[in-house]
Backbone as XML, in Angstrom:
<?xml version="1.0"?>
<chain id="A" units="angstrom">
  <residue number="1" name="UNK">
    <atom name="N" x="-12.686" y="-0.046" z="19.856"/>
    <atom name="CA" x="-12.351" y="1.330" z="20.122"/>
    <atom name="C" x="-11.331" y="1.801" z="19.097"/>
  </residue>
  <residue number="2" name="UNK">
    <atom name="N" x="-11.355" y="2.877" z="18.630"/>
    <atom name="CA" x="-11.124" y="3.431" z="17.760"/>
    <atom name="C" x="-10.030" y="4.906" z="17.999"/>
  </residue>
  <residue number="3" name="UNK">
    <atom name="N" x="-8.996" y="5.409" z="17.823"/>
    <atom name="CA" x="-8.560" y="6.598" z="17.877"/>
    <atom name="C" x="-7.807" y="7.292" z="16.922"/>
  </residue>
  <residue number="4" name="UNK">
    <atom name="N" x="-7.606" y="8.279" z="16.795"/>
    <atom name="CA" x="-7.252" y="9.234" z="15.532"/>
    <atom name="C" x="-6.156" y="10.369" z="15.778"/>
  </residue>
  <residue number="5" name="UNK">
    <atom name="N" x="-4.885" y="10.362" z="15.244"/>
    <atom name="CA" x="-4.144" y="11.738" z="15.351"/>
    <atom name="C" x="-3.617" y="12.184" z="14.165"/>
  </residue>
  <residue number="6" name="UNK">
    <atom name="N" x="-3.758" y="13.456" z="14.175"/>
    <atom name="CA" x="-3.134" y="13.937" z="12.782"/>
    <atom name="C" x="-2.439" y="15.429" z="13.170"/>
  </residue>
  <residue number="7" name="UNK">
    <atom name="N" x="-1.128" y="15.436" z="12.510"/>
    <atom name="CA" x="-0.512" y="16.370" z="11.843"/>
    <atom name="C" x="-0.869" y="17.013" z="10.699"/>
  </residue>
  <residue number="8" name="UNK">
    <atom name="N" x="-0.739" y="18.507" z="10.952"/>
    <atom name="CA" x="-0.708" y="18.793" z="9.685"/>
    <atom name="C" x="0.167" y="19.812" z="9.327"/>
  </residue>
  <residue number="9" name="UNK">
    <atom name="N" x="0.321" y="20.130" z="7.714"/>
    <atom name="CA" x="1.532" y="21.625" z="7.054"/>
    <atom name="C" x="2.703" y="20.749" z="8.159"/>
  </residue>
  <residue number="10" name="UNK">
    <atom name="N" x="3.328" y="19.662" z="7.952"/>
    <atom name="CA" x="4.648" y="18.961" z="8.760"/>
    <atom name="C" x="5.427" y="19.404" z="6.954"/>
  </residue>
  <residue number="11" name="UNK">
    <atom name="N" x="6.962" y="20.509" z="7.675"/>
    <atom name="CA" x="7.043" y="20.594" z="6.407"/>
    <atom name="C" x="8.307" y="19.597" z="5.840"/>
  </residue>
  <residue number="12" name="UNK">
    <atom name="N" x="7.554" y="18.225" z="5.331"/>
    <atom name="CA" x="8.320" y="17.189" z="4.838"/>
    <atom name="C" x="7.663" y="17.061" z="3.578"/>
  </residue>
  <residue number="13" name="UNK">
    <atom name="N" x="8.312" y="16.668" z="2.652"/>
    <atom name="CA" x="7.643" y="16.106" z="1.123"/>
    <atom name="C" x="6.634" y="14.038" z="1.415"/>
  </residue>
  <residue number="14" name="UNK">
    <atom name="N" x="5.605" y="14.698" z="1.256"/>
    <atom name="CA" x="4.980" y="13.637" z="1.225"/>
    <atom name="C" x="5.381" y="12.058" z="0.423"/>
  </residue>
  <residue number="15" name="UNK">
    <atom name="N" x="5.967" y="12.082" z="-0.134"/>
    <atom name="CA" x="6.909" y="11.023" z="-0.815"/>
    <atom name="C" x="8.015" y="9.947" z="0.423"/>
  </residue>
  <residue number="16" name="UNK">
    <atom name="N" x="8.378" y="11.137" z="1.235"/>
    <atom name="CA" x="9.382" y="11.123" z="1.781"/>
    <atom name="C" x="8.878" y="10.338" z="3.411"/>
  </residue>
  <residue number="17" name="UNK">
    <atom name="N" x="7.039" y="11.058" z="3.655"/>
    <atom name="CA" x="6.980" y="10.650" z="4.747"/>
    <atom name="C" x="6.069" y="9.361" z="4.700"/>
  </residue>
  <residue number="18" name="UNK">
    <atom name="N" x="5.750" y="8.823" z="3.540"/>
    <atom name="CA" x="5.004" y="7.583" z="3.001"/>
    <atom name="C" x="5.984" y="6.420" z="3.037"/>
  </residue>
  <residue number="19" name="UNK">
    <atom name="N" x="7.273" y="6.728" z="3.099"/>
    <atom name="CA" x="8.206" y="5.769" z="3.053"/>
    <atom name="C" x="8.270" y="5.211" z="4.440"/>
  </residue>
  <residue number="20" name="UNK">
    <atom name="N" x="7.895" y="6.385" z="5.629"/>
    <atom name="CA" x="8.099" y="5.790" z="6.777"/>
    <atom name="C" x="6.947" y="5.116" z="7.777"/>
  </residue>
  <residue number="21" name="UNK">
    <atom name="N" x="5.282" y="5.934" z="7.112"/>
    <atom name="CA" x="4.676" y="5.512" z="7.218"/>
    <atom name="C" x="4.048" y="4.201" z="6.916"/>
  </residue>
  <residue number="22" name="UNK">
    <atom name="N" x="4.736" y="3.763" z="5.396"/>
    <atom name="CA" x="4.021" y="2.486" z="5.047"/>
    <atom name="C" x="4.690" y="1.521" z="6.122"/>
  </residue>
  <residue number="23" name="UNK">
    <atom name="N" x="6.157" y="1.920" z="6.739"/>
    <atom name="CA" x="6.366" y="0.566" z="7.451"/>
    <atom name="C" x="5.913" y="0.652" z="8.964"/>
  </residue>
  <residue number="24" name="UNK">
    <atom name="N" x="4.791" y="1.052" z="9.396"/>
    <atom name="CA" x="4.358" y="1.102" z="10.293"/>
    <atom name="C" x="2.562" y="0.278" z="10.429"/>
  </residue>
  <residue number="25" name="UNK">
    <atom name="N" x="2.201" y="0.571" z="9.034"/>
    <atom name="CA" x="0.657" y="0.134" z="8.977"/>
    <atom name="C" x="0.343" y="-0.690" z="8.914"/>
  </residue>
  <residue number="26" name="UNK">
    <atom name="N" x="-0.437" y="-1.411" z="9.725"/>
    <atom name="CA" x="-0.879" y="-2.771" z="10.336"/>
    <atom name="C" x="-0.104" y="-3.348" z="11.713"/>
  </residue>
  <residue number="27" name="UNK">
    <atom name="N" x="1.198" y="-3.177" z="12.036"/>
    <atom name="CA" x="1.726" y="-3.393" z="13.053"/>
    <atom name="C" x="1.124" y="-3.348" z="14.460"/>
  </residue>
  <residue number="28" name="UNK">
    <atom name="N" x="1.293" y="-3.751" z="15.184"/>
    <atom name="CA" x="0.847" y="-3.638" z="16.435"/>
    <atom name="C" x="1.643" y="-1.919" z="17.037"/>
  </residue>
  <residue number="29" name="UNK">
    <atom name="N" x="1.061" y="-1.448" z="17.686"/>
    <atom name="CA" x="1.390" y="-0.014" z="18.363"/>
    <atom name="C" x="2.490" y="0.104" z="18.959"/>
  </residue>
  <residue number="30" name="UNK">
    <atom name="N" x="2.685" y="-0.603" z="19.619"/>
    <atom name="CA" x="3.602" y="-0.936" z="20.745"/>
    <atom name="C" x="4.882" y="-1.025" z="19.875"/>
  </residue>
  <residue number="31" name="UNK">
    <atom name="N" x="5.120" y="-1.883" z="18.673"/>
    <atom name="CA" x="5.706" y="-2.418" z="17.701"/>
    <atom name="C" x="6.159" y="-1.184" z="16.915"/>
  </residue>
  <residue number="32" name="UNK">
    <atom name="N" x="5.280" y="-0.820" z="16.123"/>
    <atom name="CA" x="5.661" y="0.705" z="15.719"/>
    <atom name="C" x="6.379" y="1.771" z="16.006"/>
  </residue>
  <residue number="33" name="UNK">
    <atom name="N" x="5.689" y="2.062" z="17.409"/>
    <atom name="CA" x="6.245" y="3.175" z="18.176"/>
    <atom name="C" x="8.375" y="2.731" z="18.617"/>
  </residue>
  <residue number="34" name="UNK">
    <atom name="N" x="8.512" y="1.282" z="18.484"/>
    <atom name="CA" x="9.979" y="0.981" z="18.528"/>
    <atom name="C" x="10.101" y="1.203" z="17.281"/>
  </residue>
  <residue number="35" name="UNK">
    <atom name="N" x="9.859" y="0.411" z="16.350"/>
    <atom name="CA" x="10.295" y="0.795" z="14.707"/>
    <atom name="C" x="10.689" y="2.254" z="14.394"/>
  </residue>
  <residue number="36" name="UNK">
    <atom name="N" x="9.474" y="3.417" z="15.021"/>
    <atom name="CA" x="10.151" y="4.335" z="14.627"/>
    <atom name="C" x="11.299" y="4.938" z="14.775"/>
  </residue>
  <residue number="37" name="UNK">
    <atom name="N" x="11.228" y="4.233" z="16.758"/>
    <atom name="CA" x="13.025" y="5.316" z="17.601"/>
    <atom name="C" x="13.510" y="4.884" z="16.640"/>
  </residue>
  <residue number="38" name="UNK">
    <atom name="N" x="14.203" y="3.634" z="16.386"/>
    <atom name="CA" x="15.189" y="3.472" z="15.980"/>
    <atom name="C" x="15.565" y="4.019" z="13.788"/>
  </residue>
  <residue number="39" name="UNK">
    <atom name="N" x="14.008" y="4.177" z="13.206"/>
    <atom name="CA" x="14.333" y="4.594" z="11.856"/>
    <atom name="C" x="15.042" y="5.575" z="11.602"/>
  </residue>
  <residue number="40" name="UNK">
    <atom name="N" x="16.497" y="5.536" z="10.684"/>
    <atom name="CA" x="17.306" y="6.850" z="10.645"/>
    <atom name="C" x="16.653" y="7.971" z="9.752"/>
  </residue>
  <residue number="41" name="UNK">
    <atom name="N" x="15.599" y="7.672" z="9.329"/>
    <atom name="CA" x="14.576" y="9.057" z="8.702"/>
    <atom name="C" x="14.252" y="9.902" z="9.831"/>
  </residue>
  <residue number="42" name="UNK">
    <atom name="N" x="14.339" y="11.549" z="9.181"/>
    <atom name="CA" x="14.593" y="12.694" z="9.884"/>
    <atom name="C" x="12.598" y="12.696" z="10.567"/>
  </residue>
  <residue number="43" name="UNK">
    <atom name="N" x="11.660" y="12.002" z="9.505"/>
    <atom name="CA" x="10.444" y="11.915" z="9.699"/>
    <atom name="C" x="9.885" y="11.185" z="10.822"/>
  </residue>
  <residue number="44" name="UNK">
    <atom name="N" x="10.435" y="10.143" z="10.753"/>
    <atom name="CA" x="10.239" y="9.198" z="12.151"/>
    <atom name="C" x="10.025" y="9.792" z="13.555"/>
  </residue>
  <residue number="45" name="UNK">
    <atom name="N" x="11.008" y="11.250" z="13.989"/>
    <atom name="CA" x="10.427" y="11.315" z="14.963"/>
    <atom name="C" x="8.597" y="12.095" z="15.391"/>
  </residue>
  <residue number="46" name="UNK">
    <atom name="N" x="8.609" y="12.471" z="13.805"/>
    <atom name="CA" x="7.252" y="13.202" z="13.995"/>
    <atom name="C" x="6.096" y="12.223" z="13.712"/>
  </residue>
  <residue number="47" name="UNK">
    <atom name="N" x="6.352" y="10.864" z="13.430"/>
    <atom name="CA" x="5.400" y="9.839" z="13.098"/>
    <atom name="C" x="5.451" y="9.313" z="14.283"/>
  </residue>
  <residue number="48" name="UNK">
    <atom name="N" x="6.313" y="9.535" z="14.642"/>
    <atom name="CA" x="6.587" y="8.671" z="16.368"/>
    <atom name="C" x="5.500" y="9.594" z="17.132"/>
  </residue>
  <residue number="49" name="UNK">
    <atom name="N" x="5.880" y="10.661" z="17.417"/>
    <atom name="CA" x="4.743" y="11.369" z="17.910"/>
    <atom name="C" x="3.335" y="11.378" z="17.815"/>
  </residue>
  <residue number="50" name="UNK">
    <atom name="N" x="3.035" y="11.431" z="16.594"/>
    <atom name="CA" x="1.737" y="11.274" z="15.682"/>
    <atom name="C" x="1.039" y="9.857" z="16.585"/>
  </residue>
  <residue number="51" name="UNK">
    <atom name="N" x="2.019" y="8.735" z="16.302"/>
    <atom name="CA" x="1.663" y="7.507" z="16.741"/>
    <atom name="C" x="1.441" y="7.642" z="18.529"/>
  </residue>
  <residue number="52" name="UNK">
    <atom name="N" x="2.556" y="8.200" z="18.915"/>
    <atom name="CA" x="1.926" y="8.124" z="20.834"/>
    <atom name="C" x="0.866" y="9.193" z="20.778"/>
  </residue>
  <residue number="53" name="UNK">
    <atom name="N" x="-0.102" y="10.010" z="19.943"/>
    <atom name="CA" x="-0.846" y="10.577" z="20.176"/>
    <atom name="C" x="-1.879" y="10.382" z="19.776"/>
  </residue>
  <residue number="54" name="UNK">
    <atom name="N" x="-1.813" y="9.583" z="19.035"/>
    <atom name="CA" x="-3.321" y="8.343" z="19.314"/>
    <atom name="C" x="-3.189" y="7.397" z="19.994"/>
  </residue>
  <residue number="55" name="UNK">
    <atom name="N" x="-2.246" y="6.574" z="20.860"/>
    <atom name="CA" x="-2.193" y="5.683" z="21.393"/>
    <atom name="C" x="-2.924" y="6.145" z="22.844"/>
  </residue>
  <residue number="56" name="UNK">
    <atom name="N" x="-2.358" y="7.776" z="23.315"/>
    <atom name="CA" x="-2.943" y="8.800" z="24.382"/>
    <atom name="C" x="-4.298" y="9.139" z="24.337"/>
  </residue>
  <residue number="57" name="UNK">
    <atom name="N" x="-4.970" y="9.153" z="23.050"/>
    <atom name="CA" x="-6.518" y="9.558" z="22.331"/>
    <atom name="C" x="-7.288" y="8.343" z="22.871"/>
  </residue>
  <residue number="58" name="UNK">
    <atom name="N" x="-6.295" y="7.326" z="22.568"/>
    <atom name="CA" x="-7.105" y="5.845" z="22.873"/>
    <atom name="C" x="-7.243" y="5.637" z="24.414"/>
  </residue>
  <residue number="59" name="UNK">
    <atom name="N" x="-6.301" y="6.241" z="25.248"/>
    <atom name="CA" x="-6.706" y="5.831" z="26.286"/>
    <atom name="C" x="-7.567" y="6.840" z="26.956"/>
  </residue>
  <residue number="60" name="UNK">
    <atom name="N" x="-7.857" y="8.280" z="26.706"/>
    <atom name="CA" x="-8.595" y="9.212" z="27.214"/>
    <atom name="C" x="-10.103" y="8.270" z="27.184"/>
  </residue>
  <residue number="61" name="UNK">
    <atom name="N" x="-10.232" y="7.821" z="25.128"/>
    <atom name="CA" x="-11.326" y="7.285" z="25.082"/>
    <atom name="C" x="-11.923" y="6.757" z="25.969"/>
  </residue>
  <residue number="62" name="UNK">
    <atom name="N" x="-10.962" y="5.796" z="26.361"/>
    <atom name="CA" x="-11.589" y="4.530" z="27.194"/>
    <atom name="C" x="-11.502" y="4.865" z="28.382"/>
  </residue>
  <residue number="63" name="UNK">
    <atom name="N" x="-11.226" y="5.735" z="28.965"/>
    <atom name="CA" x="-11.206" y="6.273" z="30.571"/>
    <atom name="C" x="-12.591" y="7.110" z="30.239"/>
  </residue>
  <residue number="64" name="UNK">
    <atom name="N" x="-12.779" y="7.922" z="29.254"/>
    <atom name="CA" x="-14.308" y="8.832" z="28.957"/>
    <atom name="C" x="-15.794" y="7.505" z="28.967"/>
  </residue>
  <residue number="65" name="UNK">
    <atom name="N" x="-15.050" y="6.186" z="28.561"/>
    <atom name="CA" x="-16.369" y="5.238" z="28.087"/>
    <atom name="C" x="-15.991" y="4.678" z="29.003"/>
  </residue>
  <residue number="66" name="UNK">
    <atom name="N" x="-15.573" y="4.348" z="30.106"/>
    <atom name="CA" x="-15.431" y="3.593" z="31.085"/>
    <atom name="C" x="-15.236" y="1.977" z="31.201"/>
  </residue>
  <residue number="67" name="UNK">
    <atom name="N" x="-14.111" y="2.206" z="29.989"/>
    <atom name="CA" x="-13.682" y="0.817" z="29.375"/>
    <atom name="C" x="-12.265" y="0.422" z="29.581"/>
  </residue>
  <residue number="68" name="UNK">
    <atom name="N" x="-12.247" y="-0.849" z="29.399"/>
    <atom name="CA" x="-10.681" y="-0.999" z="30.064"/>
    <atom name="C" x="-9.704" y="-1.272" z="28.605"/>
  </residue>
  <residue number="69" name="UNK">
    <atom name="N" x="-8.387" y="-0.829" z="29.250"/>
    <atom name="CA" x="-7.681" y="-0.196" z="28.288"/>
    <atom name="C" x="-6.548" y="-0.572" z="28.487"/>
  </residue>
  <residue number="70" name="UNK">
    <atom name="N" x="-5.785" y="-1.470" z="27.385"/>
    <atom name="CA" x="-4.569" y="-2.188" z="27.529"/>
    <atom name="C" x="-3.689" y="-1.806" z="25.972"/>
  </residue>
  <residue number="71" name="UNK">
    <atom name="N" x="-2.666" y="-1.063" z="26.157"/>
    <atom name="CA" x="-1.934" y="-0.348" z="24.800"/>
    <atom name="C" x="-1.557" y="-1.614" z="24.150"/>
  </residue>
  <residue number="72" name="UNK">
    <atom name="N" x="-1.115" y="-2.677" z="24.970"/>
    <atom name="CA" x="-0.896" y="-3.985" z="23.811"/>
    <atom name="C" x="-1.952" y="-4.520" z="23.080"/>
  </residue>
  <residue number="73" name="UNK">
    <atom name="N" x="-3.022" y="-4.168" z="22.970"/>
    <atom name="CA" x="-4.208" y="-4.625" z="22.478"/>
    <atom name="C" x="-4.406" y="-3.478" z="20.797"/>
  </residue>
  <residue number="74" name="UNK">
    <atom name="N" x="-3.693" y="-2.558" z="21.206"/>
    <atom name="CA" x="-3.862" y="-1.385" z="19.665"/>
    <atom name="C" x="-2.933" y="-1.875" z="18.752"/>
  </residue>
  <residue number="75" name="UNK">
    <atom name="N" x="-3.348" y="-1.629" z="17.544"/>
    <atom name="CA" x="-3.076" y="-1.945" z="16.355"/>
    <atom name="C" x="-3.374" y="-0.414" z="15.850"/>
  </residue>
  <residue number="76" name="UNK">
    <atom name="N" x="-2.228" y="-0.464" z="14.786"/>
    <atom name="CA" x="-2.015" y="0.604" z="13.909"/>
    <atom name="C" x="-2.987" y="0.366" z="12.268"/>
  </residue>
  <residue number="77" name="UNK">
    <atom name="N" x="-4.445" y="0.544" z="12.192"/>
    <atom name="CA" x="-5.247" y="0.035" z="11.874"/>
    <atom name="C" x="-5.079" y="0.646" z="10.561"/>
  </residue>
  <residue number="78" name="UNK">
    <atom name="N" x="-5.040" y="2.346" z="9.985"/>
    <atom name="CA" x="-4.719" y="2.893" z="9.314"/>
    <atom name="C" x="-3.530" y="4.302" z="9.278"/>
  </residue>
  <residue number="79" name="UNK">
    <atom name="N" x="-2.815" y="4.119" z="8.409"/>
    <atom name="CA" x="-1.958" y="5.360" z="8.497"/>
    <atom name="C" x="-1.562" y="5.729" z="7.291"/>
  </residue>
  <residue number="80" name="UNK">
    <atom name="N" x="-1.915" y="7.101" z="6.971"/>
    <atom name="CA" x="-1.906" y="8.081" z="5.806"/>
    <atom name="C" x="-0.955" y="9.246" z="5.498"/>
  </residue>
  <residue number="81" name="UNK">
    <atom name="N" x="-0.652" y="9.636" z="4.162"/>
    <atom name="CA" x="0.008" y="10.898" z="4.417"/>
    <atom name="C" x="-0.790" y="11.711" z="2.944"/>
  </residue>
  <residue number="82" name="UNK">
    <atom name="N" x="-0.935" y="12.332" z="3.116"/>
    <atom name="CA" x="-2.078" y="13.277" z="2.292"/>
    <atom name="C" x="-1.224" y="14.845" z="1.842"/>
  </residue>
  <residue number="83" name="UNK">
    <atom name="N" x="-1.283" y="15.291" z="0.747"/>
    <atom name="CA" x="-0.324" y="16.147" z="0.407"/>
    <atom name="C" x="-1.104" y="17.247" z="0.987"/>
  </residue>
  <residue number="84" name="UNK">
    <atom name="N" x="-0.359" y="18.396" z="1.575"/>
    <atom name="CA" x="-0.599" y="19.525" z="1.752"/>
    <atom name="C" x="-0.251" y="20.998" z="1.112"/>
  </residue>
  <residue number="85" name="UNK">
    <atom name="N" x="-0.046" y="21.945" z="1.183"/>
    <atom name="CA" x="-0.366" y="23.135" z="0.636"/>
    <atom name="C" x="1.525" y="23.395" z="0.043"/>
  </residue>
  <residue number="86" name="UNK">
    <atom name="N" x="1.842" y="23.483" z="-1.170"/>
    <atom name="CA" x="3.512" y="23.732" z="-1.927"/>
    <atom name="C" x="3.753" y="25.264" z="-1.684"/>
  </residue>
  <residue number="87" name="UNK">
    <atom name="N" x="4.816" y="25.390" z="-0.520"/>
    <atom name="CA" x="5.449" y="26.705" z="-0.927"/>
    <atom name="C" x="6.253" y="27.287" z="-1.932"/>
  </residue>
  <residue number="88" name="UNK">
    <atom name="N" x="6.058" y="27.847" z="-2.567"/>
    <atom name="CA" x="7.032" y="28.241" z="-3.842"/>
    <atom name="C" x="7.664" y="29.579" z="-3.618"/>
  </residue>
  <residue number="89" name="UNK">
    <atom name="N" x="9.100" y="28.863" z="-3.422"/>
    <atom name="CA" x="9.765" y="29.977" z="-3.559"/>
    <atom name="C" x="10.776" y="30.204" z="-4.916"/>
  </residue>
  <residue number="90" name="UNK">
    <atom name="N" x="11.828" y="31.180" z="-5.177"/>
    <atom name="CA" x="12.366" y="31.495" z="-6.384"/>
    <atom name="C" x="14.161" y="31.378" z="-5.852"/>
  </residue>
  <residue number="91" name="UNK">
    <atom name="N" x="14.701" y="31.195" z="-6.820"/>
    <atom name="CA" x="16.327" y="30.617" z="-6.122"/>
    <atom name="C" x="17.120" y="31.507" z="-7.642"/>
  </residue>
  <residue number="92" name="UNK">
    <atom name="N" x="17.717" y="32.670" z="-7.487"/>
    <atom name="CA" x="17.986" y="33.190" z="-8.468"/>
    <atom name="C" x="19.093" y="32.376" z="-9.337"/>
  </residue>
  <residue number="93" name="UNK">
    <atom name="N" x="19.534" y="32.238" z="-10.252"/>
    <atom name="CA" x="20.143" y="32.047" z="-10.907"/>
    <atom name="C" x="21.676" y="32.688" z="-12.001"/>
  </residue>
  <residue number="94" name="UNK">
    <atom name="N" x="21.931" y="32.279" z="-12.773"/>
    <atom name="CA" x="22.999" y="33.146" z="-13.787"/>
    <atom name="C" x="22.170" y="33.670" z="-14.727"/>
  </residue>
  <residue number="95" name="UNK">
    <atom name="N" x="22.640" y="35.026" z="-15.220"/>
    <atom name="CA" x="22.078" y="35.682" z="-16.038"/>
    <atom name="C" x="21.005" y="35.942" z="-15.927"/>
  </residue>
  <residue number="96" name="UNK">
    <atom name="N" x="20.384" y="36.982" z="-14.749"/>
    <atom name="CA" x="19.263" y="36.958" z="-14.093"/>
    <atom name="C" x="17.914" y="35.837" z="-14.690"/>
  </residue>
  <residue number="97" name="UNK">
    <atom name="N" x="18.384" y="35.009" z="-14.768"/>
    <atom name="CA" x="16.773" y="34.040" z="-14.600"/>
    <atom name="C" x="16.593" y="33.305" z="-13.598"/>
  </residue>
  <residue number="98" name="UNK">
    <atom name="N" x="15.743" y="32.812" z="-12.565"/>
    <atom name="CA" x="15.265" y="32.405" z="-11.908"/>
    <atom name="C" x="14.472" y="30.692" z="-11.779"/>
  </residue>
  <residue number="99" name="UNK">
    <atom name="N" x="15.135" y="30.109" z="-10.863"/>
    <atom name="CA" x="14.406" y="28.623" z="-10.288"/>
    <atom name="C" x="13.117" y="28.843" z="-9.543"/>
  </residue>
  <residue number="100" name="UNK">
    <atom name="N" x="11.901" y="27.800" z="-9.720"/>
    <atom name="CA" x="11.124" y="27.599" z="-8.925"/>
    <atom name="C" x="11.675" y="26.427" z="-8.000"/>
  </residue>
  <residue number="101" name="UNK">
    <atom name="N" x="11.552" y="27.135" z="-6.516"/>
    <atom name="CA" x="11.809" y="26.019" z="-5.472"/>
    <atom name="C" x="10.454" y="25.656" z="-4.860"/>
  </residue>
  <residue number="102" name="UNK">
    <atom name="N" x="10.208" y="24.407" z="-4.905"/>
    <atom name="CA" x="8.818" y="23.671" z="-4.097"/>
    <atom name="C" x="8.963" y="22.854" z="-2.673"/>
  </residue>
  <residue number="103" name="UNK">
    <atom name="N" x="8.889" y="23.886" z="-1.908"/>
    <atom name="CA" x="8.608" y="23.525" z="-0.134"/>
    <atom name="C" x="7.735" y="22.531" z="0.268"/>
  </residue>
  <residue number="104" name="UNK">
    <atom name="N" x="7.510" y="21.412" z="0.154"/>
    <atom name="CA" x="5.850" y="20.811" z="0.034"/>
    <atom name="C" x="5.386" y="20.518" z="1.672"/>
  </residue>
  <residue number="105" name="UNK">
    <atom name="N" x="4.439" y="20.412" z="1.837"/>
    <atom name="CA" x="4.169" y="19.618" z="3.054"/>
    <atom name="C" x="3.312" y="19.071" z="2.956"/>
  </residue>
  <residue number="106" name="UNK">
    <atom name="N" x="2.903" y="18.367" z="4.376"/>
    <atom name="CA" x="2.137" y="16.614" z="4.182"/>
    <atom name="C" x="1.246" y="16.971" z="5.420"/>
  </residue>
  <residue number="107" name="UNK">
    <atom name="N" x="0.239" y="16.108" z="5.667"/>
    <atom name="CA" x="-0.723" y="15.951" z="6.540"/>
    <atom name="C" x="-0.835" y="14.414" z="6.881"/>
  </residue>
  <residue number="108" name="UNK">
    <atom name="N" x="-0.106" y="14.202" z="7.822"/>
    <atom name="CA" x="0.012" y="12.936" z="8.581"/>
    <atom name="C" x="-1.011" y="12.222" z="9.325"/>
  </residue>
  <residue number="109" name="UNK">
    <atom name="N" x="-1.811" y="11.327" z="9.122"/>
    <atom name="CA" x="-3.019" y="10.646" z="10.262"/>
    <atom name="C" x="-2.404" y="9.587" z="10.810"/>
  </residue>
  <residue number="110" name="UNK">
    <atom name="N" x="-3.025" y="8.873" z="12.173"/>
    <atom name="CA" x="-2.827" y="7.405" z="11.982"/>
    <atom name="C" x="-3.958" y="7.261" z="12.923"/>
  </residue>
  <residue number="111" name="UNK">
    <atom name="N" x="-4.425" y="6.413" z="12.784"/>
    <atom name="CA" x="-5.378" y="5.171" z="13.192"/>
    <atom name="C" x="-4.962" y="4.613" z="14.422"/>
  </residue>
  <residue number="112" name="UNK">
    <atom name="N" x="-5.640" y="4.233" z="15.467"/>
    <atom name="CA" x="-4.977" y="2.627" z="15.961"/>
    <atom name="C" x="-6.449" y="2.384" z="16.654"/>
  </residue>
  <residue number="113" name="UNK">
    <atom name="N" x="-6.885" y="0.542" z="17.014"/>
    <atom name="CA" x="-7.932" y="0.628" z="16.837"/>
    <atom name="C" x="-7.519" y="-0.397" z="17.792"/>
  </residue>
  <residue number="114" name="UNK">
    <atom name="N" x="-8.385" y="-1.491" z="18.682"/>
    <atom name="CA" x="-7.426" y="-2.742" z="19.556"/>
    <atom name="C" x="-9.410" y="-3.726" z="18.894"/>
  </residue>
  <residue number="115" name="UNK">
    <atom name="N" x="-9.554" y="-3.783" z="17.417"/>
    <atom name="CA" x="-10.035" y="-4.415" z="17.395"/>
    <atom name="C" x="-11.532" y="-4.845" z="17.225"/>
  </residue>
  <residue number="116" name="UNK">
    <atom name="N" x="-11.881" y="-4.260" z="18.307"/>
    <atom name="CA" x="-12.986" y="-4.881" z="18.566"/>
    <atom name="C" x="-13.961" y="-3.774" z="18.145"/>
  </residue>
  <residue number="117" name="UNK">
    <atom name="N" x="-15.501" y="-4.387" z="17.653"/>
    <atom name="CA" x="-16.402" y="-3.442" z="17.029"/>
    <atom name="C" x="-17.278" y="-2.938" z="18.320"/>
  </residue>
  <residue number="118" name="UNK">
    <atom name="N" x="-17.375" y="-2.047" z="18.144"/>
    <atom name="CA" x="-18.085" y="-0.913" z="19.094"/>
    <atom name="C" x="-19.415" y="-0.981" z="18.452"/>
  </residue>
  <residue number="119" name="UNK">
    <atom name="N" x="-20.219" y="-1.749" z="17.474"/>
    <atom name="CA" x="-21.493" y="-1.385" z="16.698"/>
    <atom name="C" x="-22.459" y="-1.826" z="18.161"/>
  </residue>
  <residue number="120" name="UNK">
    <atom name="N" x="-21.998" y="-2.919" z="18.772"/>
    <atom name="CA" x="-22.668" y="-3.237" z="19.672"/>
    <atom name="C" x="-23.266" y="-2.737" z="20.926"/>
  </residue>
  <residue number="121" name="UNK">
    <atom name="N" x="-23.314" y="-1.815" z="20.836"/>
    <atom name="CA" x="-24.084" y="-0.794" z="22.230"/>
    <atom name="C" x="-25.356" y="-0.454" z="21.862"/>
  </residue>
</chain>
């Protein structure tokens, strides 16, 4: 079983939220979802989220397929951060010339999967 959540336009610089994501991928769920409370990145709590909202996807699944469903069994199978759309704004300067400022945001997924192949039905 398989489940999927994504964020998206989260306005963090994708650089920024890859740092918190990579230390989450492959971990067990359960595992993660502590890693994040405690990460002092401002991102963590929205990966934290991200993460209990596929862990919630996973269990709808398996209450919809009439399968049994144990959160220690998920694994954080894949997790991504994908650049999203740069706001540009202008930050005036001395002697009237002007800065480009770049707002960026990211599009957050994660995965969690407990394993086992579903090809078999």
């Amino acid at each position: 079983m398989e489940a999927k959540a994504q964020a998206r336009f989260v306005r963090v610089t994708p650089q920024k939220s890859r740092r918190v994501v990579n230390e989450i991928r492959g971990k067990r769920a359960l595992d993660a979802v502590d890693v994040l409370q405690y990460a002092p990145q401002a991102v963590a709590r929205d990966v934290k989220k991200i993460l209990e909202s596929a862990i919630a996807n996973a269990r709808y699944r398996a209450e919809q397929d009439g399968v049994r469903f144990d959160e220690a069994d998920l694994k954080v199978s894949a997790a991504y951060v994908d650049e999203g759309p740069t706001m540009k704004r202008i930050q005036p300067r001395a002697q009237g010339r002007a800065n480009r400022i770049l707002k960026r945001t990211s599009h957050i997924t994660v995965i969690v999967s407990d394993g086992k192949n579903e090809k078999g039905a």
